[in-house]
N, CA, C and O atoms as a GROMACS GRO file, in nm:
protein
  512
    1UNK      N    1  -0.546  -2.825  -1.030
    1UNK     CA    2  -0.616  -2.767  -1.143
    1UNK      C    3  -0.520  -2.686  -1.229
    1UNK      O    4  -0.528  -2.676  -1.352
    2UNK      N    5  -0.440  -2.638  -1.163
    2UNK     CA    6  -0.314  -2.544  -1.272
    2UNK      C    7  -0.251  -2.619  -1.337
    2UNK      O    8  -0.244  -2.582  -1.454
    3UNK      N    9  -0.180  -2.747  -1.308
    3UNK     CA   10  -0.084  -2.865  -1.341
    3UNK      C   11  -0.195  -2.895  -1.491
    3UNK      O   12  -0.171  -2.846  -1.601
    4UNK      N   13  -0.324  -2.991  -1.458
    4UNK     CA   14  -0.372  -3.071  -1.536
    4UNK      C   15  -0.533  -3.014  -1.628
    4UNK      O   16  -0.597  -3.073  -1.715
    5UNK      N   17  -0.554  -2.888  -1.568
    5UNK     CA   18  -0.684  -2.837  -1.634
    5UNK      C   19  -0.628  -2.834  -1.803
    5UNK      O   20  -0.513  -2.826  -1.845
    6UNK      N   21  -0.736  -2.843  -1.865
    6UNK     CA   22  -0.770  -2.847  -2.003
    6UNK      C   23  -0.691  -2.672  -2.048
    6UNK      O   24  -0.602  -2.646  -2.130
    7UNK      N   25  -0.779  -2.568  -1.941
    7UNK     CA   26  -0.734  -2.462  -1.973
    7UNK      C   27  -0.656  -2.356  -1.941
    7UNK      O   28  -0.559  -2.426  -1.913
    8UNK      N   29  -0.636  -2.299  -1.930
    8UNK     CA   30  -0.556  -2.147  -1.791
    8UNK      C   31  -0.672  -2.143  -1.709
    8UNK      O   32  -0.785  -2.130  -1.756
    9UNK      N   33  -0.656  -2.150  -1.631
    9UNK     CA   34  -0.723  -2.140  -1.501
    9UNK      C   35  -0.651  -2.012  -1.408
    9UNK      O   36  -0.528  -2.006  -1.418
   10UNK      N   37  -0.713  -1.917  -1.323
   10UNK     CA   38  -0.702  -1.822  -1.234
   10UNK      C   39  -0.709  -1.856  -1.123
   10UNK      O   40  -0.820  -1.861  -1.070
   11UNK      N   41  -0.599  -1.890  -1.058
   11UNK     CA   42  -0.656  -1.964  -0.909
   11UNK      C   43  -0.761  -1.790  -0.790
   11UNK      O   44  -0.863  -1.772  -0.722
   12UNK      N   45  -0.676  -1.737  -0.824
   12UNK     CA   46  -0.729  -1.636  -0.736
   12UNK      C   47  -0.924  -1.603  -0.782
   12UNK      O   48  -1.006  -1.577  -0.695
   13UNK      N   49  -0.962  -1.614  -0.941
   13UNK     CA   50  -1.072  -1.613  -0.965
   13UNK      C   51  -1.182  -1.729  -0.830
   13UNK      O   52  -1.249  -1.730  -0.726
   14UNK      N   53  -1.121  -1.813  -0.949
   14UNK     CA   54  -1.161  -1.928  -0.850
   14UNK      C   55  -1.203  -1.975  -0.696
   14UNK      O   56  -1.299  -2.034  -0.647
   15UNK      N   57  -1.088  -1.920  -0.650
   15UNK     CA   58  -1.111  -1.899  -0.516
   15UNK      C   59  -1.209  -1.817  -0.476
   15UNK      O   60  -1.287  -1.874  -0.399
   16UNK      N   61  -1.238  -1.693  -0.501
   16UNK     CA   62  -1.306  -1.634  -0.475
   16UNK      C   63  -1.439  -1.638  -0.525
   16UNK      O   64  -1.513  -1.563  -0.462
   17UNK      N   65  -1.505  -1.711  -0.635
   17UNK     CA   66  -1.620  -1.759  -0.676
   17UNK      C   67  -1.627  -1.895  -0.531
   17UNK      O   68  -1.720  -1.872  -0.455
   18UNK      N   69  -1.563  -1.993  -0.502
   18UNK     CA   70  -1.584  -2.071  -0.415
   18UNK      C   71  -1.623  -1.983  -0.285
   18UNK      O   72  -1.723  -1.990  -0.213
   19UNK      N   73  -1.526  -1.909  -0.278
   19UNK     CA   74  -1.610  -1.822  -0.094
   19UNK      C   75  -1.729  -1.735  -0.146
   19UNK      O   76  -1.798  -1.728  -0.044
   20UNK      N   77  -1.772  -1.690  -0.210
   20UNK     CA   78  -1.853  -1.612  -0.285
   20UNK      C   79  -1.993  -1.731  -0.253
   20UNK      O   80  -2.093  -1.702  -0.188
   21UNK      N   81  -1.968  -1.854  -0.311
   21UNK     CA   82  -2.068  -1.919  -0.327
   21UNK      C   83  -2.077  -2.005  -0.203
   21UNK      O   84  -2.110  -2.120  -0.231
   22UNK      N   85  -2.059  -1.984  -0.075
   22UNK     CA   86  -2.047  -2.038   0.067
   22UNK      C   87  -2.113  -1.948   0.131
   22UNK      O   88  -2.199  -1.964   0.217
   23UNK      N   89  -2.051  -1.807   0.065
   23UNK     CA   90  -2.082  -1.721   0.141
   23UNK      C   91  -2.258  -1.678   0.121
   23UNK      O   92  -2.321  -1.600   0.192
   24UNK      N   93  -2.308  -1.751   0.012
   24UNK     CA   94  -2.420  -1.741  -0.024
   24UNK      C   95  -2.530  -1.838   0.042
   24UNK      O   96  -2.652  -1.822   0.036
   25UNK      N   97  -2.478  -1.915   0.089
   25UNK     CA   98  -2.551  -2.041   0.183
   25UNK      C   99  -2.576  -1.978   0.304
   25UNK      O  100  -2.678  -2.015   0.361
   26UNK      N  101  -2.523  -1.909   0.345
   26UNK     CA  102  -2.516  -1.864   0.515
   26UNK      C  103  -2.638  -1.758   0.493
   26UNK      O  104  -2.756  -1.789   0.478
   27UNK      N  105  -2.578  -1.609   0.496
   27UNK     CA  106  -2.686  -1.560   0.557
   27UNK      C  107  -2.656  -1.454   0.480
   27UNK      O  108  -2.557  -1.460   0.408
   28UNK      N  109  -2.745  -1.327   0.484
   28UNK     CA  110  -2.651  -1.204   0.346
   28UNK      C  111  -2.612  -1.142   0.464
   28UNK      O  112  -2.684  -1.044   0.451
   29UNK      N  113  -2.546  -1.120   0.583
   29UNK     CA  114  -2.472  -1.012   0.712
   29UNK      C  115  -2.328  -1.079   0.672
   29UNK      O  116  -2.245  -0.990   0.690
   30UNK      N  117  -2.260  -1.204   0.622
   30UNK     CA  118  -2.166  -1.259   0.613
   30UNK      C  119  -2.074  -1.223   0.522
   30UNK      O  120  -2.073  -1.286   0.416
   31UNK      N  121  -2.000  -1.142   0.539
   31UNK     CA  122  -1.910  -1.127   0.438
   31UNK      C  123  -1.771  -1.146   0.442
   31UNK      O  124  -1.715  -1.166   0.550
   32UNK      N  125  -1.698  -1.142   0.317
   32UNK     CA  126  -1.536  -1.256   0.315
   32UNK      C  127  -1.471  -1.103   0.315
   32UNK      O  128  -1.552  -1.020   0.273
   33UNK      N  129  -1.360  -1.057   0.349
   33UNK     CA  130  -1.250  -0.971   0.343
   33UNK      C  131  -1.118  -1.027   0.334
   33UNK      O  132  -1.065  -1.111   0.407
   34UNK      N  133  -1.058  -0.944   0.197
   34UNK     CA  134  -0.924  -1.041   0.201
   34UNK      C  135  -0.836  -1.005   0.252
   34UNK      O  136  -0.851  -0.911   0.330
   35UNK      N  137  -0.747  -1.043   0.236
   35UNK     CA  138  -0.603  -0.994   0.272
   35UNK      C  139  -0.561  -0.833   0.271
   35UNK      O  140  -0.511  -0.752   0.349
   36UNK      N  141  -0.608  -0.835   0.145
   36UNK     CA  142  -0.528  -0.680   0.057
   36UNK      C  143  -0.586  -0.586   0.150
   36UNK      O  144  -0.514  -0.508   0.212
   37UNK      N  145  -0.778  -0.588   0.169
   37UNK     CA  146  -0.831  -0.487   0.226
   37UNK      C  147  -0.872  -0.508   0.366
   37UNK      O  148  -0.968  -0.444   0.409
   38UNK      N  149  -0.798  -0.603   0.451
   38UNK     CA  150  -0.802  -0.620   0.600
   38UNK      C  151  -0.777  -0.456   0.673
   38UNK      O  152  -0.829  -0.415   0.776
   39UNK      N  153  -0.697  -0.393   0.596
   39UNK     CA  154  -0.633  -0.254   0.679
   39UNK      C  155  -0.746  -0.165   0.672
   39UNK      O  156  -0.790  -0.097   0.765
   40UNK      N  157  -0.798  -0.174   0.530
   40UNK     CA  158  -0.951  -0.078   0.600
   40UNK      C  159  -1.021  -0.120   0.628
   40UNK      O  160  -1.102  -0.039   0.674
   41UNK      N  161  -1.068  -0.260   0.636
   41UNK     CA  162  -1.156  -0.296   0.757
   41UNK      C  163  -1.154  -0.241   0.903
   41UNK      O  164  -1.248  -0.194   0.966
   42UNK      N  165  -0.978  -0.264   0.955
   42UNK     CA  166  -0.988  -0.239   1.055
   42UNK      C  167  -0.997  -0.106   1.132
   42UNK      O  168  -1.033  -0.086   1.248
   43UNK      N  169  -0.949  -0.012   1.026
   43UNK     CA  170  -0.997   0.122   0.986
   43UNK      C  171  -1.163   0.142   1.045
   43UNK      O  172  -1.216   0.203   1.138
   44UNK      N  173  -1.182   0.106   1.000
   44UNK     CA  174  -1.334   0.130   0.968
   44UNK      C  175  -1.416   0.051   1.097
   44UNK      O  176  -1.507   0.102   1.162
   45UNK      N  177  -1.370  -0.061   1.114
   45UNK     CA  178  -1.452  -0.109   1.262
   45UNK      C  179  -1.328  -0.049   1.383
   45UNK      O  180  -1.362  -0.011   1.495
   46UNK      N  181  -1.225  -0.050   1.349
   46UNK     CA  182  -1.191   0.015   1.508
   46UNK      C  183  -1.137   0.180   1.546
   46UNK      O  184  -1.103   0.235   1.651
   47UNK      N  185  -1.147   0.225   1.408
   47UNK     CA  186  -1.092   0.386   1.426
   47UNK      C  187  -0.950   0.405   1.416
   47UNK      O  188  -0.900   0.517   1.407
   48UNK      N  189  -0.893   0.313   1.416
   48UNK     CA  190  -0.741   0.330   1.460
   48UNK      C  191  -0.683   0.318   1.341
   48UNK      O  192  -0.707   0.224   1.264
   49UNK      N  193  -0.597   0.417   1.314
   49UNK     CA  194  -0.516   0.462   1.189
   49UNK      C  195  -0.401   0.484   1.215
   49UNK      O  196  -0.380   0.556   1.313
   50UNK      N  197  -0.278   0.430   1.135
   50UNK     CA  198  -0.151   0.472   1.104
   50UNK      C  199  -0.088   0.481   1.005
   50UNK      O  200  -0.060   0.374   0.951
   51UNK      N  201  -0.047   0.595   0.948
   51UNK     CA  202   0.074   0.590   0.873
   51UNK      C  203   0.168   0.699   0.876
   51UNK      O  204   0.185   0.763   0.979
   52UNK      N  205   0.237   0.727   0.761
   52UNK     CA  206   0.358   0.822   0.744
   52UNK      C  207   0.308   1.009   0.764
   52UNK      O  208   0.388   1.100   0.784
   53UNK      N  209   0.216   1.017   0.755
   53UNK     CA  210   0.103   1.153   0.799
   53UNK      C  211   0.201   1.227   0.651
   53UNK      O  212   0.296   1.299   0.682
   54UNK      N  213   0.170   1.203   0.489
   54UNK     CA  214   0.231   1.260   0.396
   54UNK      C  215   0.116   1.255   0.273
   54UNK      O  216   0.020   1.177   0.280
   55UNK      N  217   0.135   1.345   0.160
   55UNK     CA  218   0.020   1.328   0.024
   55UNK      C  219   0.129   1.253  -0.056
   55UNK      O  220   0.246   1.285  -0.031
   56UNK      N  221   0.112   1.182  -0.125
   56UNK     CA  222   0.176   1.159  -0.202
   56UNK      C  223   0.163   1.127  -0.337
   56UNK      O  224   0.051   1.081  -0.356
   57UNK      N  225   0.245   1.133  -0.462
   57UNK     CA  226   0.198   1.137  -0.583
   57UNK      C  227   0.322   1.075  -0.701
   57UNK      O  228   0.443   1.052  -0.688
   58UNK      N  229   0.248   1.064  -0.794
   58UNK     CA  230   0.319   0.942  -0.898
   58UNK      C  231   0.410   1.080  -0.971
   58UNK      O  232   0.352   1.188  -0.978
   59UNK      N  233   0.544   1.065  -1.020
   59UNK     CA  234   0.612   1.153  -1.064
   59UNK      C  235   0.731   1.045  -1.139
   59UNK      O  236   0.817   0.982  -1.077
   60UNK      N  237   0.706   1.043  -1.311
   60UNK     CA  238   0.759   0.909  -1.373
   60UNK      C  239   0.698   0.773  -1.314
   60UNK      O  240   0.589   0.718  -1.295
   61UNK      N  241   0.841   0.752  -1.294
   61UNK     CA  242   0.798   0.574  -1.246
   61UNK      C  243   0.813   0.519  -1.079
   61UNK      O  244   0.816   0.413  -1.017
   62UNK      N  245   0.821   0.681  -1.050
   62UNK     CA  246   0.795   0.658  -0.941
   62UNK      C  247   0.736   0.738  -0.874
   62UNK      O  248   0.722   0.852  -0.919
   63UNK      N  249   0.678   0.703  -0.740
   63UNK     CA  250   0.591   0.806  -0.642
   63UNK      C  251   0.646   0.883  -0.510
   63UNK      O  252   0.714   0.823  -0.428
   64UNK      N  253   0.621   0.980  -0.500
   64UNK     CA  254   0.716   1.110  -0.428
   64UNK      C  255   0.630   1.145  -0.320
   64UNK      O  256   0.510   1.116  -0.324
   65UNK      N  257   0.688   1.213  -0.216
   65UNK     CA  258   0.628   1.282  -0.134
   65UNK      C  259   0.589   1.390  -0.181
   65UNK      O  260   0.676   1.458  -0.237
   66UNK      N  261   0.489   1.429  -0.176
   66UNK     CA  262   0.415   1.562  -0.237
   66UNK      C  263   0.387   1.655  -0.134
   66UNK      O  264   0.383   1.775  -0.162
   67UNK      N  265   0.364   1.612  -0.008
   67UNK     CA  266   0.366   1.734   0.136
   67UNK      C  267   0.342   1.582   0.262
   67UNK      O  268   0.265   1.488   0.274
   68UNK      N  269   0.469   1.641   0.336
   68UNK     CA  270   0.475   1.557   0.453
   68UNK      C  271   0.351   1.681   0.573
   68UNK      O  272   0.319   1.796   0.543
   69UNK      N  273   0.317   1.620   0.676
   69UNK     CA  274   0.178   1.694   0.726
   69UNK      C  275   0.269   1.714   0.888
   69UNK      O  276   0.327   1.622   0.945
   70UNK      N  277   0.260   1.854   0.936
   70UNK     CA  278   0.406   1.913   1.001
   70UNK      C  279   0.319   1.821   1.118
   70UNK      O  280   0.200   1.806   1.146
   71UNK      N  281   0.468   1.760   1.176
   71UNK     CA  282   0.447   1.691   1.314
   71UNK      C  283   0.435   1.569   1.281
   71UNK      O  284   0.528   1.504   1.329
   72UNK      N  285   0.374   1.516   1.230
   72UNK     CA  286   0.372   1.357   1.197
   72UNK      C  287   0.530   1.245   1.156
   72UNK      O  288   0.646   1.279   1.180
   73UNK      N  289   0.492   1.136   1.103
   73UNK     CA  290   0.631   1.074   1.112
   73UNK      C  291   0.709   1.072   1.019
   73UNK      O  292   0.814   1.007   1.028
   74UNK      N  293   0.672   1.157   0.887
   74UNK     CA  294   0.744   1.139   0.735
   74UNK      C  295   0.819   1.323   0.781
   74UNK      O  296   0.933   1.359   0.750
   75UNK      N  297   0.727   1.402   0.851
   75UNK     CA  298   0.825   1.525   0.866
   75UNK      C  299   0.883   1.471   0.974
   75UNK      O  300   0.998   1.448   0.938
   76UNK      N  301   0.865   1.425   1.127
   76UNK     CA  302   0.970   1.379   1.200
   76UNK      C  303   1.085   1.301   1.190
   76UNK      O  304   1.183   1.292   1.264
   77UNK      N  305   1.040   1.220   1.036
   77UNK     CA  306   1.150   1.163   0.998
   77UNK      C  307   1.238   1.225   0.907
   77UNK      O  308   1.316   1.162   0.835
   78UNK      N  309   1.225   1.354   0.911
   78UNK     CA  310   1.253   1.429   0.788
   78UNK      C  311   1.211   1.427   0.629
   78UNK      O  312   1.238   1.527   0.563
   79UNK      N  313   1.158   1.338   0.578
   79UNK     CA  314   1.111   1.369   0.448
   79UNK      C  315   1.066   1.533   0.432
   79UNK      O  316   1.034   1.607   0.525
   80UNK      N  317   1.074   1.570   0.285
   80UNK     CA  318   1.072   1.664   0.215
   80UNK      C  319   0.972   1.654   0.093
   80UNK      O  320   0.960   1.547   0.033
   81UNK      N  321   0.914   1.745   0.064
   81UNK     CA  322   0.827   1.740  -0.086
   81UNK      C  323   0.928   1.709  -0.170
   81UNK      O  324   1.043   1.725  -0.131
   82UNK      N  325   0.903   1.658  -0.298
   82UNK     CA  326   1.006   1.591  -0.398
   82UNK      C  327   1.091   1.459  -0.341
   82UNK      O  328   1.157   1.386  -0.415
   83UNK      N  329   1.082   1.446  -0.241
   83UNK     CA  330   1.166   1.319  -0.239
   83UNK      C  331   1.082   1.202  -0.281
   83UNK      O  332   0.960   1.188  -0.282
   84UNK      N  333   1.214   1.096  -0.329
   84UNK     CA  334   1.126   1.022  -0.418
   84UNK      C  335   1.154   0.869  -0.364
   84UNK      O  336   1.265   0.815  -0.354
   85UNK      N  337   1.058   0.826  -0.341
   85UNK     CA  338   1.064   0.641  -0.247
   85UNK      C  339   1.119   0.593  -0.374
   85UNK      O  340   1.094   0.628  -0.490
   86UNK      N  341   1.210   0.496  -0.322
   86UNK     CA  342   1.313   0.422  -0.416
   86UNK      C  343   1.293   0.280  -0.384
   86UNK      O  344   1.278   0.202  -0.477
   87UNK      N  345   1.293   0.228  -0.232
   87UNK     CA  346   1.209   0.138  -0.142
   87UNK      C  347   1.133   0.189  -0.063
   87UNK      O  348   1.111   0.306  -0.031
   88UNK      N  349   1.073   0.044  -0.018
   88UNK     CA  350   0.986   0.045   0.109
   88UNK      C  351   0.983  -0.102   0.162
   88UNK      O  352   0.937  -0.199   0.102
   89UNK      N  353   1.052  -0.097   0.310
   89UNK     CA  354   1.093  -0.211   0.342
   89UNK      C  355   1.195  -0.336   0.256
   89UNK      O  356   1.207  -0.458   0.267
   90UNK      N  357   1.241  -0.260   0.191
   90UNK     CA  358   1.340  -0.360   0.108
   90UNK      C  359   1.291  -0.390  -0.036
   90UNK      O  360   1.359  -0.448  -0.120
   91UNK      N  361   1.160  -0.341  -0.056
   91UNK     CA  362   1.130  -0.332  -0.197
   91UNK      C  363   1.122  -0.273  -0.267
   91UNK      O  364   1.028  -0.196  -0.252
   92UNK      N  365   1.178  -0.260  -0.356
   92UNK     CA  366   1.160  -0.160  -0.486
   92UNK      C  367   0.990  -0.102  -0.470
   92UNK      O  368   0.907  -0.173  -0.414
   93UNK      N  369   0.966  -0.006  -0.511
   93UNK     CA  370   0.866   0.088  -0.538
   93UNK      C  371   0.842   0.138  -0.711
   93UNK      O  372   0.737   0.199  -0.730
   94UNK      N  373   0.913   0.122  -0.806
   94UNK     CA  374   0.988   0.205  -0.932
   94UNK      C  375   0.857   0.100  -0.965
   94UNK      O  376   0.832  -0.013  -0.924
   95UNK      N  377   0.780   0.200  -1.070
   95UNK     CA  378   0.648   0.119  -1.144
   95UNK      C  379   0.536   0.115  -1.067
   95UNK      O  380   0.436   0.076  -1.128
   96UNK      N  381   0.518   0.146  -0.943
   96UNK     CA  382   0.398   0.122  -0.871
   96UNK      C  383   0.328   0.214  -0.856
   96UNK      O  384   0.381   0.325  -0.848
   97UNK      N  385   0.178   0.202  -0.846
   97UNK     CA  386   0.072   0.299  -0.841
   97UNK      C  387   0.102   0.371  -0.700
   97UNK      O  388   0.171   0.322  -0.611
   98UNK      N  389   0.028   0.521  -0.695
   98UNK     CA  390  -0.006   0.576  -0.564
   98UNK      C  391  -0.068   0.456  -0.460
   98UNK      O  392  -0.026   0.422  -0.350
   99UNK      N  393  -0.176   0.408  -0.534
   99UNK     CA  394  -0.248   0.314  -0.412
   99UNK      C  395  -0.210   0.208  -0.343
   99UNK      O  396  -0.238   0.180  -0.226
  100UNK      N  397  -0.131   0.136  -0.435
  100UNK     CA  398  -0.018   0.044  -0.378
  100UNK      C  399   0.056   0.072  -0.302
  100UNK      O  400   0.077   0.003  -0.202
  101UNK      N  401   0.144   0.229  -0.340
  101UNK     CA  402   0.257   0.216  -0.292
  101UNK      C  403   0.147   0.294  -0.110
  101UNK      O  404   0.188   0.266   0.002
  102UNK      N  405   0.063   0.352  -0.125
  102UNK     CA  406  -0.012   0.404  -0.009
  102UNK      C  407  -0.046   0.277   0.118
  102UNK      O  408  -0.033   0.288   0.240
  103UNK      N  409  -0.089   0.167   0.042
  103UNK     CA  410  -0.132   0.062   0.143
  103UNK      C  411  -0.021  -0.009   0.199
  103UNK      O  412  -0.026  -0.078   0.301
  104UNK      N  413   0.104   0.015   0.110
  104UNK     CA  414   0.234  -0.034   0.197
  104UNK      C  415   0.236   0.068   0.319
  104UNK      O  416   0.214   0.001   0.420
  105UNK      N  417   0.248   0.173   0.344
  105UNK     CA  418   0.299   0.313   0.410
  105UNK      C  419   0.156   0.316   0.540
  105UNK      O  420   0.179   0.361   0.652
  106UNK      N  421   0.055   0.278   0.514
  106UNK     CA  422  -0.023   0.240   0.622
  106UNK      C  423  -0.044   0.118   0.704
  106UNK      O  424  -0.024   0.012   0.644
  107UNK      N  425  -0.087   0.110   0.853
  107UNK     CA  426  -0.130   0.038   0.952
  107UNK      C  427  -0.201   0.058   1.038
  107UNK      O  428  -0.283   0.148   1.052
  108UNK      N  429  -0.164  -0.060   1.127
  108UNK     CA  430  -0.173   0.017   1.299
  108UNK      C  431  -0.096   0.097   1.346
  108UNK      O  432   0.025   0.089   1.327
  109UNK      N  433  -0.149   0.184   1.412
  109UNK     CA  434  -0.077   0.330   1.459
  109UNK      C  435   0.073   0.271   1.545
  109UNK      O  436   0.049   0.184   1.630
  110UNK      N  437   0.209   0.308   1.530
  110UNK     CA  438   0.290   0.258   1.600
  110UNK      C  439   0.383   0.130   1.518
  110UNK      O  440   0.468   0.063   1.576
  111UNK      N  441   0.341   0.114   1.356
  111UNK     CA  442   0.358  -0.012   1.266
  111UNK      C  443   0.522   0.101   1.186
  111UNK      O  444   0.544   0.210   1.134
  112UNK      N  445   0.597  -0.029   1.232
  112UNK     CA  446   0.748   0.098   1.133
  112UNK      C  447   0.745   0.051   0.999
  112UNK      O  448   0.689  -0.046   0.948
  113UNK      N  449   0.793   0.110   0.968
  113UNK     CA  450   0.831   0.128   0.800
  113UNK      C  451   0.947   0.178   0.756
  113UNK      O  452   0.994   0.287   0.787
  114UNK      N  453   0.993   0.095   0.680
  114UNK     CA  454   1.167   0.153   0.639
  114UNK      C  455   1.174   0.206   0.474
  114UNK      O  456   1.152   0.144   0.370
  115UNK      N  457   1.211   0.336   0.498
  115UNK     CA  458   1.176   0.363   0.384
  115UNK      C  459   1.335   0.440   0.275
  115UNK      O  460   1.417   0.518   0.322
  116UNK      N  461   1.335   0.399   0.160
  116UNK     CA  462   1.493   0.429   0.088
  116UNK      C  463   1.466   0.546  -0.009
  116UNK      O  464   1.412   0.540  -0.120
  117UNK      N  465   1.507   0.636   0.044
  117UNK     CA  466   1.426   0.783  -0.080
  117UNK      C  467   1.568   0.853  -0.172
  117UNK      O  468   1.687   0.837  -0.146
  118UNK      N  469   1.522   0.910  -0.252
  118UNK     CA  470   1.620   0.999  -0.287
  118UNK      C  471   1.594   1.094  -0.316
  118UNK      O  472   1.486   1.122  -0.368
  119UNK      N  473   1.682   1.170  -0.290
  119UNK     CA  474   1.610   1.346  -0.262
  119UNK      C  475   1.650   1.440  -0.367
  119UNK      O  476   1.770   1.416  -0.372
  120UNK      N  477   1.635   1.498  -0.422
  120UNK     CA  478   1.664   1.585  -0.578
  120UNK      C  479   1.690   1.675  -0.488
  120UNK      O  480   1.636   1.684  -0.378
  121UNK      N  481   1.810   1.772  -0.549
  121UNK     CA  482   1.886   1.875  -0.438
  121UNK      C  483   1.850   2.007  -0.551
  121UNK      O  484   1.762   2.005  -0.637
  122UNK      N  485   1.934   2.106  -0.524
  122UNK     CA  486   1.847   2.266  -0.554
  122UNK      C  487   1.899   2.262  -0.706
  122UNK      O  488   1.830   2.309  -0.797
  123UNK      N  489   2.062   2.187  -0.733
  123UNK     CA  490   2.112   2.222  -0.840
  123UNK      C  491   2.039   2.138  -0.972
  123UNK      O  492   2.061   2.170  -1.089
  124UNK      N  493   1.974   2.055  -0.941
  124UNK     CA  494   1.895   1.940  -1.001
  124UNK      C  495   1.983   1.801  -0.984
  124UNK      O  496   1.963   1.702  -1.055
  125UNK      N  497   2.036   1.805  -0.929
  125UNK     CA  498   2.099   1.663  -0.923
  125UNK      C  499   2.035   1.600  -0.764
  125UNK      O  500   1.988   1.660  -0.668
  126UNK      N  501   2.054   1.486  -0.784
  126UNK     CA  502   1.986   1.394  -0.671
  126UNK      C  503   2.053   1.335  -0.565
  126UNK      O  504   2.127   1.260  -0.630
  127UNK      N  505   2.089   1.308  -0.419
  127UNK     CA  506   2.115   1.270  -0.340
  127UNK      C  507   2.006   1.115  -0.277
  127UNK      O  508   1.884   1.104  -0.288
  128UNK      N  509   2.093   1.028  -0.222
  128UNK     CA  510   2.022   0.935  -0.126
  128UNK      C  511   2.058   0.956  -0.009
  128UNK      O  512   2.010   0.889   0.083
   0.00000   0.00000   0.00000
């Protein structure tokens, strides 16, 4: 349909009007969960939470640690307020929302994460 449709077509629309309308044959207890929001599903049916235990917030074009939470793994790993994710796991971060860059930084409890920051030092200049 992308190759030869008449028009632009959305495959992702699409798709999801097709499970949408399957999902309407069955029964209304049936519901589709995608990909993106599998992590709070499992949140939510099994209790079990992990991530970096930090607030974090958009500062320019990119998003910073705003308070790592004492004991958890962003202060055990040392992070600092102001430091600023540069990656995460090998990807750029520069342009991305809080919520994005949040659902990267969560899992299952025990899930690593590699993270590339750079840290603004006292004189105003920045360190990695």
């Amino acid at each position: 349909m992308n190759a030869y449709y008449v028009d632009d077509v959305d495959p992702n629309k699409l798709m999801r009007k097709g499970i949408d309308a399957m999902l309407n044959d069955l029964d209304p207890y049936t519901d589709f969960i995608s990909e993106a929001d599998i992590e709070d599903y499992r949140f939510m049916t099994s209790g079990k939470y992990g991530g970096i235990g930090s607030l974090i917030a958009t500062r320019g074009e990119y998003v910073i640690v705003s308070e790592p939470y004492e004991g958890f793994p962003a202060d055990r790993a040392g992070l600092k307020a102001g430091d600023i994710f540069l990656e995460i796991d090998g990807k750029s971060v520069k342009g991305k929302k809080t919520d994005d860059v949040s659902k990267v930084l969560k899992g299952q409890p025990g899930t690593k994460v590699k993270v590339l920051i750079k840290r603004p030092q006292a004189d105003g200049s920045e360190k990695k």
